[in-house]
N, C-alpha and C positions, 0 to 999 in steps of 0.2 A: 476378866476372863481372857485367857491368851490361847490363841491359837498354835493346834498342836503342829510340830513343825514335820515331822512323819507324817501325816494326814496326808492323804491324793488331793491335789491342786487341779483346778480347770486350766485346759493350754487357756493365754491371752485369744481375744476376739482376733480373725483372721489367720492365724499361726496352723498350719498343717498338725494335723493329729498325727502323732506319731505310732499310735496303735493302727492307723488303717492299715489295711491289706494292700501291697502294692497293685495287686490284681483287678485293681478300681483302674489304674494307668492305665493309657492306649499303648498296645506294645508299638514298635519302628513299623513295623510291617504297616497298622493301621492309618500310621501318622505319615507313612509317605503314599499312602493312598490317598489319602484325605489330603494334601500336597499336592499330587498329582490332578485331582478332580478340580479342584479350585484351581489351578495353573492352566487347565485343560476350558473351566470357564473362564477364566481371564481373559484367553486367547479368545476364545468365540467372539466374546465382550468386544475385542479391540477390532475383531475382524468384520462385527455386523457393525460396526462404529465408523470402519473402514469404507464397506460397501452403502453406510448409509451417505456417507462426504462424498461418495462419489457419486450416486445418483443424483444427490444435491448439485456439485458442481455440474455435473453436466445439463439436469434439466435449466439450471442460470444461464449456462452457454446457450443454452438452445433459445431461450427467451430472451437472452440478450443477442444472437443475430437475427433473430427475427424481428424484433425492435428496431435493429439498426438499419434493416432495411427498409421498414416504414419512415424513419426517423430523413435517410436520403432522399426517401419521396417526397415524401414532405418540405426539406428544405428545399427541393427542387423547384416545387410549385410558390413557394414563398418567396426565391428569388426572384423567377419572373414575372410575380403579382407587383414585387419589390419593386423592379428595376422599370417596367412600364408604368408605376406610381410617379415612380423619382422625373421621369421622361416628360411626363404630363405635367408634372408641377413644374418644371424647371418651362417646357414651353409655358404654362398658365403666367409664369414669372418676368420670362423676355415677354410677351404679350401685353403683360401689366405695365412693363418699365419704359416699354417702344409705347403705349399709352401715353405714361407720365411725360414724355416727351425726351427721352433718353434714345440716343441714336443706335440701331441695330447692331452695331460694333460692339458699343459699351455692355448694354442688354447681355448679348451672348458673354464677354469677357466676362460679367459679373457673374454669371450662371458655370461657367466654367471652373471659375477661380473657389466657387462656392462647396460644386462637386469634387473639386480637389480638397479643399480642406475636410469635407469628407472623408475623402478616401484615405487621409494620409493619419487621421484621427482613428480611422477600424485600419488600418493597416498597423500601425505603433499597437496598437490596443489587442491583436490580432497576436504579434510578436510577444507581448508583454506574456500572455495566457499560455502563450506554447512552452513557456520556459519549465510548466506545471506538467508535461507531459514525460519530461524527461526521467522521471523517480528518484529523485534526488537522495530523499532522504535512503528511501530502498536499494539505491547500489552502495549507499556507504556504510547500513550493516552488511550487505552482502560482502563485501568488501572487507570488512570487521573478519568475517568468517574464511575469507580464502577466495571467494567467488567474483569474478567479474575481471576486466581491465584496470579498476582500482584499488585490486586488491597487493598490489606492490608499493602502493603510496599509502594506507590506511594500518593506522595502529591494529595488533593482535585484538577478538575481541577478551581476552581475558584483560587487557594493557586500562590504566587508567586514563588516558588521553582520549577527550572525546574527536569523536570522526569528523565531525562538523569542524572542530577545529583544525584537525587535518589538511581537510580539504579544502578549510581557507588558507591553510600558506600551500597548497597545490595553485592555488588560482592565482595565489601572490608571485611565485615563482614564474608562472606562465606571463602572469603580467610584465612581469618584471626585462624578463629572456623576449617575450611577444611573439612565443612560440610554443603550444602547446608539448606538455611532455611523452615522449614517448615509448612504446611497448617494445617488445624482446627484437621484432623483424623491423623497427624504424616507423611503426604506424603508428600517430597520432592517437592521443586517448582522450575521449571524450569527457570534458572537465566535469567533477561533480558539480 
């Protein structure tokens, strides 16, 4: 048995039937209204999006100086529980040594010499930490984008040369000359 070839065929599954009525279509008029609404929530969307980033930032701000202000009290009282600890031990120390039979001289110079190495141990250690304050990584995309003092020395960010390497022959340079490079009026730029 063969099918007749005149016979009405079903469209393929998915294929638009060509008998519908266009009049099932959204005319323009509906379709830029329905455009317009959706566009219209977008915006709201991005704008309570907006105002919610911003209450956010600011209530962090506000709990972060009010932290930082307990945070100074506090170190305040730590140094000077600190520094009359260290006081105490270091007499407990001469007291021990002028004991042992060490002369008041020596005593003290050992207590001195001891405090200094200290000091020069949180002092290095002090410097080491501070180097993290500077944003490194963050002025060398900025800097990528147009923004900052090092944005004269930093590859475009669309360029394939990383920033980091940039900013090691910046340092190479400086090293090199032993004089930092400088901006448009002759000031000094703070090295990445």
């Amino acid at each position: 048995m063969q099918a007749n070839e005149d016979a009405p065929q079903a469209p393929p599954r998915g294929a638009p039937a060509s008998d519908a009525p266009a009049a099932d279509a959204p005319g323009i008029e509906e379709t830029l209204r329905g455009l317009r609404d959706e566009g219209r929530a977008g915006l709201k969307a991005a704008g309570d999006a907006a105002k919610a980033l911003r209450i956010l930032v600011a209530a962090d701000i506000s709990l972060a100086r009010s932290a930082f202000g307990r945070t100074l009290a506090f170190t305040g009282v730590a140094i000077a529980f600190g520094a009359s600890s260290w006081l105490l031990l270091m007499a407990a120390m001469v007291a021990g040594l002028v004991a042992a039979g060490l002369s008041w001289l020596l005593a003290l110079l050992i207590a001195a010499l001891l405090s200094t190495a200290a000091t020069t141990a949180a002092g290095f250690a002090a410097m080491r930490y501070f180097e993290h304050t500077r944003l490194k990584a963050t002025r060398r995309q900025l800097a990528r984008l147009g923004i900052g003092e090092l944005a004269d020395f930093m590859p475009d960010a669309g360029g394939a040369q990383s920033s980091e390497a940039a900013a090691q022959k910046v340092a190479e340079v400086e090293a090199q000359t032993g004089a930092p490079p400088k901006k448009g009026l002759g000031i000094d730029v703070t090295p990445p």
